[in-house]
LOKOL-558811 format. One line per field, with one value per residue (C-alpha): residue in three letters; x negated, z, y. Coordinates in nm, 3 decimals. Layout:
BEGIN
residu	ALA, ... $
u	X, ... $
w	Z, ... $
v	Y, ... $
This chain:
BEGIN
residu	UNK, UNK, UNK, UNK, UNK, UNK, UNK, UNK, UNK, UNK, UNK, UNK, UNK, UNK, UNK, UNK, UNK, UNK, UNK, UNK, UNK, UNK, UNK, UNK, UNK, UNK, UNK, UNK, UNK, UNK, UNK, UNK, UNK, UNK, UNK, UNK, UNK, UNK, UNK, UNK, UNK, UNK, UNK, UNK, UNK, UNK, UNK, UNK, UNK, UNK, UNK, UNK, UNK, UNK, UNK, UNK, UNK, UNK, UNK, UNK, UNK, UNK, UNK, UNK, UNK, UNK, UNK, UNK, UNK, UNK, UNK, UNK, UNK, UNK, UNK, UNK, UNK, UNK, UNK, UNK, UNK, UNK, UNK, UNK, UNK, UNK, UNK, UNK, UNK, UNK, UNK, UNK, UNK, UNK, UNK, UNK, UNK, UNK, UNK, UNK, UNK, UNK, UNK, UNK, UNK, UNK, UNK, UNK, UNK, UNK, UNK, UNK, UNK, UNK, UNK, UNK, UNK, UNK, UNK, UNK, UNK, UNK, UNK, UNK, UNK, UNK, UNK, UNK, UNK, UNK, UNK, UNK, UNK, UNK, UNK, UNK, UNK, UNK, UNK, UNK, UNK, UNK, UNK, UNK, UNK, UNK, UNK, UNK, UNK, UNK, UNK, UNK, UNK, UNK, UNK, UNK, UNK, UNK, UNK, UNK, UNK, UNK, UNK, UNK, UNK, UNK, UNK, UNK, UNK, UNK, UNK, UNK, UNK, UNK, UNK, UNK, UNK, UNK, UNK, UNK, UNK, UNK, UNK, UNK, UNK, UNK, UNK, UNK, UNK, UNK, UNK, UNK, UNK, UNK, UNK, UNK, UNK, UNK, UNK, UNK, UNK, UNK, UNK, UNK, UNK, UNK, UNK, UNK, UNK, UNK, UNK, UNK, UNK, UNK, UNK, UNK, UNK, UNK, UNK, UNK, UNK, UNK, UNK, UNK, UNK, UNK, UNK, UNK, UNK, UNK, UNK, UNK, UNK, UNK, UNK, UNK, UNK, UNK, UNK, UNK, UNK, UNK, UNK, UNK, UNK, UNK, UNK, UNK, UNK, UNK, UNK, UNK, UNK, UNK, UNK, UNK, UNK, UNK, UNK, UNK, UNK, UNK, UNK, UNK, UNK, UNK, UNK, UNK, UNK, UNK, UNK, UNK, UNK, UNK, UNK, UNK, UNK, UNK, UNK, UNK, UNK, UNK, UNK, UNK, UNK, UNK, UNK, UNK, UNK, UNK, UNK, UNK, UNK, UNK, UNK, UNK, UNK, UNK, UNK, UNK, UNK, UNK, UNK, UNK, UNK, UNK, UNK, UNK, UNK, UNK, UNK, UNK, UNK, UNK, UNK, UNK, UNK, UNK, UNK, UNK, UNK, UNK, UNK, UNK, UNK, UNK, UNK, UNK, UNK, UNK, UNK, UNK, UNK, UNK, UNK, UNK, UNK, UNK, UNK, UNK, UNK, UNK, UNK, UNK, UNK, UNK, UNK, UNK, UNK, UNK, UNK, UNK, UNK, UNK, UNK, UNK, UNK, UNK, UNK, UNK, UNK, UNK, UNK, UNK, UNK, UNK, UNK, UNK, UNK, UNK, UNK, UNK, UNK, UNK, UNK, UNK, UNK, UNK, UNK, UNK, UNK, UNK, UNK, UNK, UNK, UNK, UNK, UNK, UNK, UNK, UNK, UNK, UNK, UNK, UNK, UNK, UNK, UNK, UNK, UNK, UNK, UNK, UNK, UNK, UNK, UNK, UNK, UNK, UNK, UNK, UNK, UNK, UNK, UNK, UNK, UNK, UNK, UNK, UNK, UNK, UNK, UNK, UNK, UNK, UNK, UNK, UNK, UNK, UNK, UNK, UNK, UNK, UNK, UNK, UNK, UNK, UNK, UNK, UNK, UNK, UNK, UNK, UNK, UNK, UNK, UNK, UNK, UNK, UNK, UNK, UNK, UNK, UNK, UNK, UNK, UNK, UNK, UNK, UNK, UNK, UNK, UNK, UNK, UNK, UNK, UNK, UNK, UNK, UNK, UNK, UNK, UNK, UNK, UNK, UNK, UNK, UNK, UNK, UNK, UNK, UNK, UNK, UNK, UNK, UNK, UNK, UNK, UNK, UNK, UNK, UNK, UNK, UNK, UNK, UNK, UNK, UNK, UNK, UNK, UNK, UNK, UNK, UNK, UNK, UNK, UNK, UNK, UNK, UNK, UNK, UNK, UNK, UNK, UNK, UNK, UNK, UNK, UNK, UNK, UNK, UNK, UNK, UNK, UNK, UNK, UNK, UNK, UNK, UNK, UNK, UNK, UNK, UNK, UNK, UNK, UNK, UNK, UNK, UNK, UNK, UNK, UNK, UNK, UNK, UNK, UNK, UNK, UNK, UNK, UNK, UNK, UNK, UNK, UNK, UNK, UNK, UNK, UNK, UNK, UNK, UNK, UNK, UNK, UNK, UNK, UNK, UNK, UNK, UNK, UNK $
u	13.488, 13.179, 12.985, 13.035, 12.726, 12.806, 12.765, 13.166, 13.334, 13.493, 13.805, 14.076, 14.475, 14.755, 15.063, 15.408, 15.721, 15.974, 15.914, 15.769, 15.618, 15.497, 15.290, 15.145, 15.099, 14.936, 14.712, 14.559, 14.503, 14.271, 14.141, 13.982, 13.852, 13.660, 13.873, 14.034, 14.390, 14.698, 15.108, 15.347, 15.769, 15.914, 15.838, 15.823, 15.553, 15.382, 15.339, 15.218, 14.905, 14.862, 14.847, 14.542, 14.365, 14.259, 14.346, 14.131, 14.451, 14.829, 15.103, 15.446, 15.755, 16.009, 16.306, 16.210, 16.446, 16.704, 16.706, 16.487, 16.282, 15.951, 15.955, 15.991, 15.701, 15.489, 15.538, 15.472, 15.175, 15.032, 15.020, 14.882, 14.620, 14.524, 14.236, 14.447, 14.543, 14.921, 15.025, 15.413, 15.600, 15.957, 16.134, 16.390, 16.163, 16.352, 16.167, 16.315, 16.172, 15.847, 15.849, 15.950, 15.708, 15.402, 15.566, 15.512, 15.134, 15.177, 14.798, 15.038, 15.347, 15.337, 15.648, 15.739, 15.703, 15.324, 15.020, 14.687, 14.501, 14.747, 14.655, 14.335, 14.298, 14.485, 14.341, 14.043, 14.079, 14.263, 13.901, 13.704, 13.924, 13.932, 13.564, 13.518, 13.712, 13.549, 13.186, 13.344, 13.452, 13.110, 12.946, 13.160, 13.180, 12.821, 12.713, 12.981, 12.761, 12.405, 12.580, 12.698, 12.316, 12.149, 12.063, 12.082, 12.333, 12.493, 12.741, 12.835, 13.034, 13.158, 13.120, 13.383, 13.172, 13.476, 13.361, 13.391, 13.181, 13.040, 12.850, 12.943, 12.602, 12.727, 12.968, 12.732, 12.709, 13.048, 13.205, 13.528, 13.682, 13.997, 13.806, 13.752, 13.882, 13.823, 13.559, 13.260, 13.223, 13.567, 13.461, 13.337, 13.092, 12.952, 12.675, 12.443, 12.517, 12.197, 12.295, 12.548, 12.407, 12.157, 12.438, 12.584, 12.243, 12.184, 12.570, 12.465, 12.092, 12.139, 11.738, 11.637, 11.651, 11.428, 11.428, 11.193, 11.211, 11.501, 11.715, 12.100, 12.378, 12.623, 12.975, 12.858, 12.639, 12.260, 11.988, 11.839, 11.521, 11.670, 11.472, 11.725, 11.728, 11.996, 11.977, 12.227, 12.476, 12.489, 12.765, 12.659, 12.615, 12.387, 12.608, 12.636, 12.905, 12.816, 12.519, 12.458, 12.294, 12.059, 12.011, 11.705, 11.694, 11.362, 11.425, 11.191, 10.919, 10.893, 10.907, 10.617, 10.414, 10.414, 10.373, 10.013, 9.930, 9.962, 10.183, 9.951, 10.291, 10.603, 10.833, 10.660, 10.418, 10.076, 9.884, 9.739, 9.598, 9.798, 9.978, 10.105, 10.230, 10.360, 10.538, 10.693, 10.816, 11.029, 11.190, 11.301, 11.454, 11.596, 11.702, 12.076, 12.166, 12.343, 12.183, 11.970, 11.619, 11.372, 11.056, 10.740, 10.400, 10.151, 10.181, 10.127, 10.155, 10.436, 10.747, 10.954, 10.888, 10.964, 11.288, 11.339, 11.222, 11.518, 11.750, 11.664, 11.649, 11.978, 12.355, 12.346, 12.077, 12.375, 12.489, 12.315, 11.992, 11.988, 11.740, 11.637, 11.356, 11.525, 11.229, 11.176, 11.546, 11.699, 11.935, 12.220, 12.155, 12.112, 12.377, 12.572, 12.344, 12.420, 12.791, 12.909, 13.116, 13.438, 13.521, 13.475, 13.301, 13.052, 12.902, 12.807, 13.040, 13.250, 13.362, 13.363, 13.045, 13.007, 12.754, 12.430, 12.635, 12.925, 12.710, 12.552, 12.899, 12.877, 12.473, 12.217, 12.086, 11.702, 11.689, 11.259, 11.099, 11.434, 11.215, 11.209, 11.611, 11.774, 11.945, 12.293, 12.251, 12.125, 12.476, 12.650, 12.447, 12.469, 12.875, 12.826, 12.627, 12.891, 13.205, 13.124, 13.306, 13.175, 13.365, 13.262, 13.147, 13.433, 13.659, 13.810, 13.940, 13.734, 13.608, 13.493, 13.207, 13.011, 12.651, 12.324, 12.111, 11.702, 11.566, 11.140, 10.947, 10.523, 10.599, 10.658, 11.015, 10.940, 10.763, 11.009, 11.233, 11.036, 11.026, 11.373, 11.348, 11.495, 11.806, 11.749, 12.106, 12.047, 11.681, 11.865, 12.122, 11.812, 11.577, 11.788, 11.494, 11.197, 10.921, 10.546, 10.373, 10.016, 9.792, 9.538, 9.218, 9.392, 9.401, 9.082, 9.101, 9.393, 9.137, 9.018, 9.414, 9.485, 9.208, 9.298, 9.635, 9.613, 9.293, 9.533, 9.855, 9.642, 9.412, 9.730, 9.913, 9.611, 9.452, 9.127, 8.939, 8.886, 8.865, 8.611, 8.406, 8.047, 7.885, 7.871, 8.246, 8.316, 8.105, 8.247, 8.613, 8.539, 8.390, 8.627, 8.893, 9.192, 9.412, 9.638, 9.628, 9.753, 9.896, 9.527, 9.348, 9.606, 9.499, 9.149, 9.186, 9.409, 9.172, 8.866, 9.070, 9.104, 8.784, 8.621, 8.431, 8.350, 8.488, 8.287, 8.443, 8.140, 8.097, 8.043, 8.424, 8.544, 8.651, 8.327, 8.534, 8.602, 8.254, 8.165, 8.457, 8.365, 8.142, 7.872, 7.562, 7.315, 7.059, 6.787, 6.712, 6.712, 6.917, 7.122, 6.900, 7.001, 7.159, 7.020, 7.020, 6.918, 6.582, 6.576, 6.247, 6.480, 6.754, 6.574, 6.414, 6.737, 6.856, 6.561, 6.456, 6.812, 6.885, 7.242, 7.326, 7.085, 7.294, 7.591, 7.422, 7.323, 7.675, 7.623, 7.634, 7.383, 7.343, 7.290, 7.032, 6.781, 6.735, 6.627, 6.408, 6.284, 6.231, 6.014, 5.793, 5.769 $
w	-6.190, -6.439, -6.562, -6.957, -7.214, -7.164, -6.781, -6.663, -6.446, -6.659, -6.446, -6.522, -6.492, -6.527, -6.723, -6.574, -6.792, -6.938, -7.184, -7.466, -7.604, -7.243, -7.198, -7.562, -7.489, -7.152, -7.310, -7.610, -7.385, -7.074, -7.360, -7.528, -7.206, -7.192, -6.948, -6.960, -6.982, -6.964, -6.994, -6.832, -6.874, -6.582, -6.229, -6.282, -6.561, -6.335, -6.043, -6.267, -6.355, -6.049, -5.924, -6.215, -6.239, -5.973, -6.107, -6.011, -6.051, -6.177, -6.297, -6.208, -6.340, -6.050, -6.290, -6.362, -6.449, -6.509, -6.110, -5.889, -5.934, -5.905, -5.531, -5.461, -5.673, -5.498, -5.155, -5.294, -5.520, -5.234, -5.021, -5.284, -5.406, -5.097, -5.283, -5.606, -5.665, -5.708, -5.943, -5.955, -6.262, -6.334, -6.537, -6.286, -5.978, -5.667, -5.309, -5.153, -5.415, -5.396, -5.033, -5.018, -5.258, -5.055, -4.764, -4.955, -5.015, -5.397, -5.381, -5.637, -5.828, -6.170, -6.380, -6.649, -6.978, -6.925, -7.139, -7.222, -6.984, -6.704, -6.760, -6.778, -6.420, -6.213, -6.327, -6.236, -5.937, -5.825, -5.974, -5.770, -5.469, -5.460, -5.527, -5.172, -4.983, -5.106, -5.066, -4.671, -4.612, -4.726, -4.524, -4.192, -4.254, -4.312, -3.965, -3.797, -3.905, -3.806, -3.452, -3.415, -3.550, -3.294, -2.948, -2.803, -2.605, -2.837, -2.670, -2.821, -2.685, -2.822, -2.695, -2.395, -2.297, -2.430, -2.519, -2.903, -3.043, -2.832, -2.987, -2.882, -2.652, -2.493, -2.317, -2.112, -1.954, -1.850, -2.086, -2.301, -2.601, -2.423, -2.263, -2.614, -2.577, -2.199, -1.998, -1.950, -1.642, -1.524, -1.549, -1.370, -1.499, -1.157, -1.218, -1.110, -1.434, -1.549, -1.925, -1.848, -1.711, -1.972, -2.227, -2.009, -1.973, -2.409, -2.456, -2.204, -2.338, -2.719, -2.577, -2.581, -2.309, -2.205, -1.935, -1.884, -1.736, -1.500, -1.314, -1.417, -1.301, -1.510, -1.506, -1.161, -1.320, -1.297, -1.229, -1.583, -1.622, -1.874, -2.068, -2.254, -2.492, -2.551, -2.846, -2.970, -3.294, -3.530, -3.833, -4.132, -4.040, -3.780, -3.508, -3.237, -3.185, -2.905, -2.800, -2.869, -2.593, -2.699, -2.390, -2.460, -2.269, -2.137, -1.849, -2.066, -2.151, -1.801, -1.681, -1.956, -1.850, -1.477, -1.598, -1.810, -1.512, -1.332, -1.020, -0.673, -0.506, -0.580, -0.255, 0.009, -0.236, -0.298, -0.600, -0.916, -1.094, -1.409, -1.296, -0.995, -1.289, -1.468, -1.147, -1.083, -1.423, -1.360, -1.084, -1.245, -1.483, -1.272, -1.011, -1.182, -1.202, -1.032, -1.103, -0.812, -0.837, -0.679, -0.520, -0.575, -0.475, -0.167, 0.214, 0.280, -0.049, 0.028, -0.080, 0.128, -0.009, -0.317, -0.217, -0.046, -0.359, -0.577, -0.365, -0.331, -0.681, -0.786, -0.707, -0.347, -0.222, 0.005, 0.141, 0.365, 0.272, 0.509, 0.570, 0.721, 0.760, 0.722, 0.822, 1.166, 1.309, 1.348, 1.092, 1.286, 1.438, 1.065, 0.943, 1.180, 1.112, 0.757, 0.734, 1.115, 1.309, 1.485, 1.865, 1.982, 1.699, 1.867, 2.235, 2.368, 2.065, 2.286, 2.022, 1.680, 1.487, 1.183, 0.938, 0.751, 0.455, 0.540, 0.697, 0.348, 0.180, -0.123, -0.097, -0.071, 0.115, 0.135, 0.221, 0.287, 0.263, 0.108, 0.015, 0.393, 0.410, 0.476, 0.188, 0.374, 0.385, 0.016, -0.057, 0.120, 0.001, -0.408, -0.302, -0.199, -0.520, -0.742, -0.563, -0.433, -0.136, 0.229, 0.535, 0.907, 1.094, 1.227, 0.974, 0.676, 0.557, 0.258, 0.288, -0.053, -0.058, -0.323, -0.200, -0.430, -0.352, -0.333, -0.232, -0.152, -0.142, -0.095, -0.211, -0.543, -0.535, -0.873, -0.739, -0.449, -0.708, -0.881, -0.548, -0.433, -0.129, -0.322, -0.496, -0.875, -0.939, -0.679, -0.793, -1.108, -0.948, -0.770, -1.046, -1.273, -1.310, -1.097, -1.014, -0.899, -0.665, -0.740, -0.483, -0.327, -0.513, -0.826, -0.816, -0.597, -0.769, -0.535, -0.235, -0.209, -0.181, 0.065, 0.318, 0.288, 0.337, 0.676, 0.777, 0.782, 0.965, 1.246, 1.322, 1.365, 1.554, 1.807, 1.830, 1.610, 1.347, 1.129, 0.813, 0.585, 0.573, 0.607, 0.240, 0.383, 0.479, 0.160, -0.001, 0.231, 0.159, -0.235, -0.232, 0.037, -0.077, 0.081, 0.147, 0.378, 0.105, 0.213, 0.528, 0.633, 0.534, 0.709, 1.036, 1.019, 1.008, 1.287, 1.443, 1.347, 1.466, 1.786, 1.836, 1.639, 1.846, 1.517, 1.189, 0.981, 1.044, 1.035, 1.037, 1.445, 1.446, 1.244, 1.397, 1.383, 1.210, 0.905, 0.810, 0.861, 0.573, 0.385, 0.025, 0.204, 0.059, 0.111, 0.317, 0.068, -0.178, -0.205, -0.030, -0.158, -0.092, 0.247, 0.272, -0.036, 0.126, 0.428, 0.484, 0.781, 0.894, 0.894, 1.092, 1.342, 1.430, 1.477, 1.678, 1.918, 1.778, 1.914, 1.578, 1.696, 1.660, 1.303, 1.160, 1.229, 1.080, 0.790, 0.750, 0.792, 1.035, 1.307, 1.100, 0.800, 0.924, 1.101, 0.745, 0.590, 0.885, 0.852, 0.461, 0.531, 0.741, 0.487 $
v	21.998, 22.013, 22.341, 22.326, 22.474, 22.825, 22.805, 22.866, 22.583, 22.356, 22.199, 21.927, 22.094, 21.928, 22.131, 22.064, 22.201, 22.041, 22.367, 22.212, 22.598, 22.642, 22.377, 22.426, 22.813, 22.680, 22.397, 22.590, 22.925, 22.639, 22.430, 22.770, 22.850, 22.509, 22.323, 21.993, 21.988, 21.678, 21.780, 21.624, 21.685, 21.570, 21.450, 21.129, 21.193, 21.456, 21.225, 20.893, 21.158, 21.248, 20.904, 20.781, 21.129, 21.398, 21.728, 22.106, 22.298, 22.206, 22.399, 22.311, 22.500, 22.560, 22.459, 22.136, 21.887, 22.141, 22.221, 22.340, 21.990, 22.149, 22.244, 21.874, 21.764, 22.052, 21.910, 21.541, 21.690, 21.847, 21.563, 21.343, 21.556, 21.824, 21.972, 22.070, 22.463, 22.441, 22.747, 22.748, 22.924, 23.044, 23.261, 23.391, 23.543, 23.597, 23.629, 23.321, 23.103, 23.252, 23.218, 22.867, 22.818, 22.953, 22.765, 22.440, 22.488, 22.676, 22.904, 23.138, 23.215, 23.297, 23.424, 23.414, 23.545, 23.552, 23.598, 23.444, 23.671, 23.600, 23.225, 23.256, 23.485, 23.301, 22.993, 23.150, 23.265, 22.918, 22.724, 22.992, 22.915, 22.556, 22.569, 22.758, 22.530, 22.251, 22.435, 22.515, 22.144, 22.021, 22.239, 22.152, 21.789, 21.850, 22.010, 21.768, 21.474, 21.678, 21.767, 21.370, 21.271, 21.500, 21.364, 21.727, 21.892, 22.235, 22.430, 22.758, 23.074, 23.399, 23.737, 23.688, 23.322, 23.187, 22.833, 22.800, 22.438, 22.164, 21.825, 21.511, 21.499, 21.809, 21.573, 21.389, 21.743, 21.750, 21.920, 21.832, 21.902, 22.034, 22.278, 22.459, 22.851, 22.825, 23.079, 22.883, 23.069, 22.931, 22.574, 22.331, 22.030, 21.933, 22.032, 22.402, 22.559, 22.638, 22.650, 22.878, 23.117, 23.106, 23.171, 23.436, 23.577, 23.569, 23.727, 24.016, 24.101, 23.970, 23.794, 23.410, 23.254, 22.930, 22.711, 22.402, 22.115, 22.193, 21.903, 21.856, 21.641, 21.679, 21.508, 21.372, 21.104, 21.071, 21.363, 21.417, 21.638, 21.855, 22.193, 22.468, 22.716, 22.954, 23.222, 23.468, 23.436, 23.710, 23.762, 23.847, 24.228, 24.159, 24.176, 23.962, 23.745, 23.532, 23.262, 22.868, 22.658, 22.393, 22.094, 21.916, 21.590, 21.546, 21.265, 20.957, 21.195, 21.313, 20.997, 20.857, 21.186, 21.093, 20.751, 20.831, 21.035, 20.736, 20.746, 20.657, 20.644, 20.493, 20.528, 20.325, 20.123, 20.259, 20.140, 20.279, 19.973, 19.856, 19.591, 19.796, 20.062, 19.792, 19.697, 20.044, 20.075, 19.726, 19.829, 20.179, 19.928, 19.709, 19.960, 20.005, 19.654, 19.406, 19.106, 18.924, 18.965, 18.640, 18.881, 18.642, 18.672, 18.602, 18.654, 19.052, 19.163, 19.395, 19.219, 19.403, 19.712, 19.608, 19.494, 19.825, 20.066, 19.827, 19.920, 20.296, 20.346, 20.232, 20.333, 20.181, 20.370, 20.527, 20.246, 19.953, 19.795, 19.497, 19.284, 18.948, 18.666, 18.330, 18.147, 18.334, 18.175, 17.828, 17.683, 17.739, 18.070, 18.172, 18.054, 18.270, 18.573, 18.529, 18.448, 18.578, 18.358, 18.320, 18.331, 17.967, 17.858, 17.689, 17.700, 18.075, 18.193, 18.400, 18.717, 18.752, 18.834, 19.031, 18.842, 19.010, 18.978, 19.130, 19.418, 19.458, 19.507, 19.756, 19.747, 19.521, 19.207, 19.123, 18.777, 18.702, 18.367, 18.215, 17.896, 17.740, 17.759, 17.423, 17.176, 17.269, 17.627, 17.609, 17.510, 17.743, 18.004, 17.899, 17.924, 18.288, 18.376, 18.222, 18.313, 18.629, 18.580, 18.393, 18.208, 18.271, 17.998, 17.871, 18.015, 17.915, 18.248, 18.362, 18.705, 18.926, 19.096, 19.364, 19.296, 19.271, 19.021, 18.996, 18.710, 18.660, 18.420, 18.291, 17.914, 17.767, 17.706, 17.574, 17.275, 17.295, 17.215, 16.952, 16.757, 16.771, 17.032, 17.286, 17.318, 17.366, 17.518, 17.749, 17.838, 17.962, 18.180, 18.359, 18.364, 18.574, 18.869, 18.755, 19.028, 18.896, 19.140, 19.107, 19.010, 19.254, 19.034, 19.110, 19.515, 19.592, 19.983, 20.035, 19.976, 20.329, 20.444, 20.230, 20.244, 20.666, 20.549, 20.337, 20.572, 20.855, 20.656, 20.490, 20.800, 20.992, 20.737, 20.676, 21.016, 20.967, 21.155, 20.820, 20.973, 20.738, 20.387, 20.342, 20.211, 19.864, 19.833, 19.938, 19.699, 19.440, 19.514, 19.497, 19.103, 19.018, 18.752, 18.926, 18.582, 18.804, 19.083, 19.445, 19.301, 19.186, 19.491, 19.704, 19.502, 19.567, 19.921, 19.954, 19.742, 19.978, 20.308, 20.160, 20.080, 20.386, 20.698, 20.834, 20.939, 20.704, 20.329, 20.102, 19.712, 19.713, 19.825, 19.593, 19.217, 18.982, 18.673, 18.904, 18.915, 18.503, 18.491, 18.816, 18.782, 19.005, 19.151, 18.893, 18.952, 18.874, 19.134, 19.481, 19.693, 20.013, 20.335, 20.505, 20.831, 21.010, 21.401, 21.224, 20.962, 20.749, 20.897, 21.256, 21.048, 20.904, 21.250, 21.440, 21.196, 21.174, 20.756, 20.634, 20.400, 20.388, 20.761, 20.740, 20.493, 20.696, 20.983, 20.768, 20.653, 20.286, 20.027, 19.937, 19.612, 19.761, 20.027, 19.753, 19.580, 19.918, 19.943, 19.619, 19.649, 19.984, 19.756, 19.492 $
């Protein structure tokens, strides 16, 4: 359909009438009008047209053929071309043709004699039509494709919260397209129905409601952090006719804001440095999967609780998180801790035993220090990761388990590897996604955190008001070496809140070996300032000359205090 010079539609029609006078009367009455027009004679003629051309409107006499020929080619014509007006003449009008003729998909019935102004009209008012539904088609197929392009949820109701258009994001929220007519009040998405109450809430007050950052679990499946917006639909007289629902998924931003604001705490781990963010943001990613992760890094550096936040991230975090040291038992005690054992399977075996693995069934197995396991277990255990199934000692009955697997290790299983102790085929099954927990050398920010952290736990577990360090214990700590990382600081607090009778841990509390090993301030040099509300003149009078207490007021060790009394002398 084209818009000719003087503006009107110009359209293509297609003449049908084995009436040679009609189809002239037809053509010349259209073609003065500006439109296109082709005649066809008979069905066969009709339908070959069809086939090569794609008509706006055709008309088709009913008595075509000699016989009522034309109500066949308006059910084929139909069919072939859906978007063609199908005006249907005849010059002996009866209801039941008409009828049959609507039935068929004719937009209107035209009898015969007729006159140029009759032509012209309805072919009008077919051109206008079709142009509608086309215009209406566009503009659905249209909003289909914006709905299936937007990432949002859109669920909209009428005035009776009768649910009326969903997207296909709208489905992640538990809703289906089946449920389309139903009360959205009626159903159930497993979830707290925050969006629809806000609808209900729009349909009753005709006012916006918003709601931010609210948690959903929709269709059973994660908790998404989720903000809405429901507004009310109007017609096009202003009144309302109902409310759409617009579910923002939030869950990455909220995630990427906690992340800038960078998270002190992640479960049981404390750390704030970069890598230990980097570290957090791994396991989130890793948390869902089933693939074994290898845990690598240095003695104390908190393996374990990286093993632990895995599992409690992911799926499993119902079911058992088991754990065990394969280092701290005899080969074959664990092999019989791992796998279980028989009655009579060996001396002392005198009941069954359920295995580690078969105790971690449909969660998760932490399996420490996996680098000092022997060549025969190394076998037994590459069978388990491949098979997915173990035997009891003693037993030859296979037994399948669902268990995820994290293994940890402080050696280079690499080199292990390189010099025959370990098995290489096995070092692959384990090293599928490998995480290295830095050491505490490498993130000495995170210091601060944890000192507050074990400060707090060992003051409330023995009684004390250990609440800070003294300036030299801090300086200490920071040029310390740390080869037993968080593991070894966490000692030398509990050791210091033992020993403590005041809230200020100084170097006197601390074990004397630590400093022969420590990076110390040397004793040449100057030393920091003392106290700088407080001189040490001021401290020693308040406390009477006893240097001990002065110190203590100073906030510094005895040790510390006799060199700035020694430098004043100098």
């Amino acid at each position: 359909m084209q818009v000719n010079n003087g503006g009107t539609m110009q359209a293509r029609i297609l003449i049908v009438d084995d009436e040679i006078q009609i189809t002239r009367l037809i053509s010349m009455v259209l073609g003065s009008d500006g439109h296109q027009t082709d005649v066809a004679h008979s069905c066969h003629d009709a339908l070959t047209l069809i086939g090569q051309q794609s008509y706006d409107v055709i008309f088709i006499d009913i008595m075509l053929d000699k016989n009522q020929g034309g109500l066949a080619l308006l059910k084929t014509a139909t069919t072939l071309s859906p978007t063609s007006r199908v005006i249907m003449m005849t010059g002996y009008p009866d209801v039941a043709t008409a009828t049959e003729s609507i039935r068929y998909g004719a937009f209107d019935y035209l009898c015969k004699p007729f006159d140029s102004l009759q032509i012209s009209s309805i072919t009008r008012h077919a051109i206008e039509n079709r142009r509608l539904q086309l215009e209406r088609e566009q503009f659905r197929a249209n909003l289909e494709a914006i709905n299936r392009s937007i990432s949002d949820a859109i669920i909209m109701v009428d005035q009776h919260l009768q649910l009326q258009h969903l997207n296909d994001a709208a489905l992640q929220c538990g809703y289906s397209a089946d449920q389309l007519g139903q009360a959205i009040d009626q159903l159930s998405t497993g979830c707290n129905g925050s969006c629809r109450m806000a609808l209900a809430e729009t349909v009753r007050t005709g006012q916006r409601q918003e709601l931010k950052r609210i948690e959903c679990r929709g269709n059973g499946s994660r908790t998404r952090i989720v903000s809405v917006i429901a507004t009310p639909t109007t017609s096009e007289d202003g009144h309302r006719t109902g409310a759409v629902a617009v579910i923002r998924d939030e869950t990455e931003l909220d995630a990427l804001e906690r992340q800038l604001q960078q998270r002190s705490h992640f479960h049981t781990i404390i750390g704030r440095a970069p890598v230990m963010q980097q570290l957090f943001t791994r396991i989130e990613a890793l948390a869902d999967v089933t693939s074994t992760v290898l845990i690598c890094g240095e003695s104390g550096t908190g393996k374990e609780l990286v093993a632990q936040a895995l599992h409690e991230c992911g799926a499993r975090k119902q079911k058992p998180f088991i754990k065990l040291n394969c280092s701290a038992l005899p080969e074959g005690l664990l092999e019989s801790e791992l796998f279980g054992h028989v009655r009579g399977a060996f001396t002392g075996a005198i009941k069954d035993k359920m295995g580690r693995f078969q105790k971690a069934h449909g969660g998760t197995i932490f399996l420490d220090e996996i680098g000092d396991i022997s060549p025969a277990l190394q076998i037994r255990l590459l069978r388990v990761l491949q098979e997915r199934e173990i035997e009891r000692v003693g037993d030859t009955t296979p037994i399948k388990i669902d268990v995820r697997v994290i293994a940890a290790t402080h050696r280079n299983l690499q080199e292990k590897v390189r010099r025959g102790e370990f098995r290489q085929d096995l070092y692959y099954r384990l090293n599928v996604v490998r995480l290295d927990v830095p050491p505490l050398r490498n993130r000495l920010e995170d210091l601060p955190l944890l000192v507050e952290h074990f400060l707090h736990k060992f003051s409330h577990k023995f009684n004390r008001t250990c609440s800070s360090l003294s300036e030299d214990v801090l300086s200490a700590f920071r040029s310390h070496s740390w080869p037993g990382n968080v593991r070894e600081l966490e000692h030398l607090i509990e050791h210091a809140c033992i020993l403590s009778q005041s809230s200020i841990i100084t170097s006197d509390d601390l074990p004397a070996e630590f400093f022969s090993i420590a990076r110390s301030t040397p004793e040449t040099g100057t030393l920091p300032h003392p106290h700088p509300d407080l001189t040490i003149k001021e401290a020693l009078h308040r406390t009477g000359g006893n240097r001990t207490e002065a110190a203590k007021l100073l906030g510094v060790s005895r040790r510390t205090f006799y060199r700035w009394l020694e430098q004043q002398a100098d």
